[in-house]
C-alpha positions as CSV (number, residue, x, y, z in Angstrom):
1,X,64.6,21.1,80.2
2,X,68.5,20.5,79.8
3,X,69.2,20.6,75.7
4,X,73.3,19.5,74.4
5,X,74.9,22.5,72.1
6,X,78.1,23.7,70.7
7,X,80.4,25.5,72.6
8,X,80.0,29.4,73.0
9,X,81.2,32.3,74.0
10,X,77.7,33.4,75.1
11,X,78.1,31.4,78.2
12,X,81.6,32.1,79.6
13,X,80.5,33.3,82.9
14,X,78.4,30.9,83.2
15,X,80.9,27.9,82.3
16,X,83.2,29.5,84.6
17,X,80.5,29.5,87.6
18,X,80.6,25.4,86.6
19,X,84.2,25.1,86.3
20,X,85.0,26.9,89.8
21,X,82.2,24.3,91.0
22,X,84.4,21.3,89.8
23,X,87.4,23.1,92.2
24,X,91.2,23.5,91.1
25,X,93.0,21.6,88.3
26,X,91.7,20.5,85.0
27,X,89.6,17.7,85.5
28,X,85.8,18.4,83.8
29,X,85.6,15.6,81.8
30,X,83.8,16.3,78.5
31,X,85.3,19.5,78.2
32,X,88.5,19.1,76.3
33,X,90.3,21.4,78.6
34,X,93.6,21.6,78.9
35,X,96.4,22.8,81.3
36,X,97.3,25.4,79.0
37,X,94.1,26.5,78.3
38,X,93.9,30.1,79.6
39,X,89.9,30.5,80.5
40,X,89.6,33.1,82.8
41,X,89.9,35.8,80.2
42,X,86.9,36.7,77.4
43,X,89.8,36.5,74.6
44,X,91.5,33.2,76.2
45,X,87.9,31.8,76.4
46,X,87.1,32.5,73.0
47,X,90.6,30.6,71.5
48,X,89.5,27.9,73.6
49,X,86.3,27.4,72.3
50,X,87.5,28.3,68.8
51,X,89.6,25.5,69.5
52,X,87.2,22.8,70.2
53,X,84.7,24.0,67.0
54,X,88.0,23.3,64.9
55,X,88.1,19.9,66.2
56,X,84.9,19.4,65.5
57,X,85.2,20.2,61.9
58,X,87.0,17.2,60.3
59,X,87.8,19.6,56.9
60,X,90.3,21.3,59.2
61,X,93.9,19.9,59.5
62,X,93.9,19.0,63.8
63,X,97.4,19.4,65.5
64,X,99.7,16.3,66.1
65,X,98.2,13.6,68.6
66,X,94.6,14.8,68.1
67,X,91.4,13.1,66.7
68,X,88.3,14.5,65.5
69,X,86.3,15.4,68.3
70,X,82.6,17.2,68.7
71,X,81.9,19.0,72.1
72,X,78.8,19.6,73.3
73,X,77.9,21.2,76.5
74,X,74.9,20.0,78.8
75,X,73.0,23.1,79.3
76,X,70.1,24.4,81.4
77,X,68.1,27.8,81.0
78,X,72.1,29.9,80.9
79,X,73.2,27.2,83.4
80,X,76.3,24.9,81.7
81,X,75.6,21.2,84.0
82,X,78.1,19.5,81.8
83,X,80.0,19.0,79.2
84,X,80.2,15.6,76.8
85,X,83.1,14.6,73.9
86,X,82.6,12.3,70.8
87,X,86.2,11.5,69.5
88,X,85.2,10.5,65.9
89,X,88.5,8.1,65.9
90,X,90.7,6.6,68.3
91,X,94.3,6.7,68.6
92,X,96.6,4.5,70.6
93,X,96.2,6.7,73.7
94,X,92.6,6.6,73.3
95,X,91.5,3.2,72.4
96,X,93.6,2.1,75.7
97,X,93.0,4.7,78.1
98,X,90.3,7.2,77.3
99,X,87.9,5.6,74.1
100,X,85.4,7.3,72.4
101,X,83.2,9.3,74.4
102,X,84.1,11.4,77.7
103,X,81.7,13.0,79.9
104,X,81.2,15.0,83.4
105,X,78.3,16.6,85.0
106,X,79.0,19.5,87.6
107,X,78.7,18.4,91.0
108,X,75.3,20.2,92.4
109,X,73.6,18.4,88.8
110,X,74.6,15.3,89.4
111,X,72.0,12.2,90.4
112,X,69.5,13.5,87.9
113,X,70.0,11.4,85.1
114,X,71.7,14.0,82.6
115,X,75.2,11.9,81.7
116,X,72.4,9.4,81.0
117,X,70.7,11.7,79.3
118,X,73.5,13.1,77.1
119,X,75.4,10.0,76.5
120,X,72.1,9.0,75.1
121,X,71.8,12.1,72.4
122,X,75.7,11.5,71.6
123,X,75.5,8.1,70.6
124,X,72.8,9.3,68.1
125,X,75.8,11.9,67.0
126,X,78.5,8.6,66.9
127,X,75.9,6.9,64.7
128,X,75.9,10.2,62.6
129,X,79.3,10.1,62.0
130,X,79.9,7.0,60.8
131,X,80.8,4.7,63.9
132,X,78.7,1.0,64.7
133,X,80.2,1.0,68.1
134,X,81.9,3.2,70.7
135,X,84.6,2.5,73.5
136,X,83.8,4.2,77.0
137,X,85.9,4.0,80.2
138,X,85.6,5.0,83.4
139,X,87.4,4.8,86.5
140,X,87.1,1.0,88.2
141,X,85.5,2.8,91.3
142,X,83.6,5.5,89.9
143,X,79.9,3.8,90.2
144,X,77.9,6.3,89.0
145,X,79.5,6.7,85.7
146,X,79.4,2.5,85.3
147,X,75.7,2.8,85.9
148,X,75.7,5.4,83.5
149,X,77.2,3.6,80.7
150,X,75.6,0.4,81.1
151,X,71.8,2.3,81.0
152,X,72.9,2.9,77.8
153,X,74.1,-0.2,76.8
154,X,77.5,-0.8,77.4
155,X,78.9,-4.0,77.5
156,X,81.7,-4.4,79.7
157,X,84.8,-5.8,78.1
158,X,87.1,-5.8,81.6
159,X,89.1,-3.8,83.6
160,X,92.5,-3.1,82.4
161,X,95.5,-1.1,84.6
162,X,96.3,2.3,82.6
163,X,98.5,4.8,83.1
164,X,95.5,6.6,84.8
165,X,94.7,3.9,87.1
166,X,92.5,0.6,86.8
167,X,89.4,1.7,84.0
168,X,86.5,-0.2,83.5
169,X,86.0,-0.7,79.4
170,X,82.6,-0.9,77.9
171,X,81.5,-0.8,74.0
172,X,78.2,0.0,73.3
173,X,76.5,-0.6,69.9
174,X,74.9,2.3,67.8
């Protein structure tokens, strides 16, 4: 039975198994990985998701150009599937580009429901902290995460042209 927790150390190998899955490049949506995240290493690991707790923690100042954000990992058994973001607020960037909630599911879990599944539990968390409705995108040809979004609601608002390519935009009540 998959369950959604907080970032940890405990499973670094196992992230790492998930992240090598994914192939080269920074691209695990859901993650808040960055390019200059060093992960490889236990100590680089452990800034990282040091990082992402203090994001979550909205009593904690956040460096320039971030939001609030809480990060929860799709796990299995000690097997990370996936990872899923809930950006508490949206700056310019996001509320044209990214929106509130960003999600990806390793390639061998994929087509068993579990972005539904977790976009599900994270709108529960969106309600929690405070927001009535949330902004998702997705890429105009990426099917499975449309799907995804609309199961749980999402109304699509249009397709805009981004500086990552044409995005579908959905809100979905909480």
């Amino acid at each position: 039975m998959p369950e959604l927790i907080a970032p940890t150390v405990r499973l670094h190998a196992a992230w790492l198994d998930a992240h090598r899955e994914w192939g080269p490049g920074v691209h695990e949506d859901g993650f808040g990985l960055r390019p200059s995240d060093e992960v490889d290493s236990p100590a680089g690991f452990a800034a990282w998701v040091a990082r992402l707790a203090d994001q979550s923690d909205r009593t904690r100042p956040l460096e320039a150009g971030r939001v609030p954000c809480t990060y929860r990992w799709v796990v299995e058994g000690d097997q990370v599937l996936g990872g899923i973001a809930l950006r508490h607020e949206l700056d310019d960037f996001l509320f044209r580009v990214a929106g509130h909630i960003g999600y990806g599911i390793r390639p061998s879990a994929r087509r068993r429901g579990l972005a539904t599944w977790a976009l599900g539990r994270m709108l529960d968390e969106a309600r929690a902290v405070g927001l009535d409705r949330v902004l998702i995108a997705c890429e105009v040809d990426n099917v499975a995460s449309a799907k995804t979004i609309e199961r749980c609601g999402g109304a699509l608002e249009g397709v805009r042209d981004t500086e990552l390519g044409a995005t579908r935009r959905y809100w979905i009540s909480t």
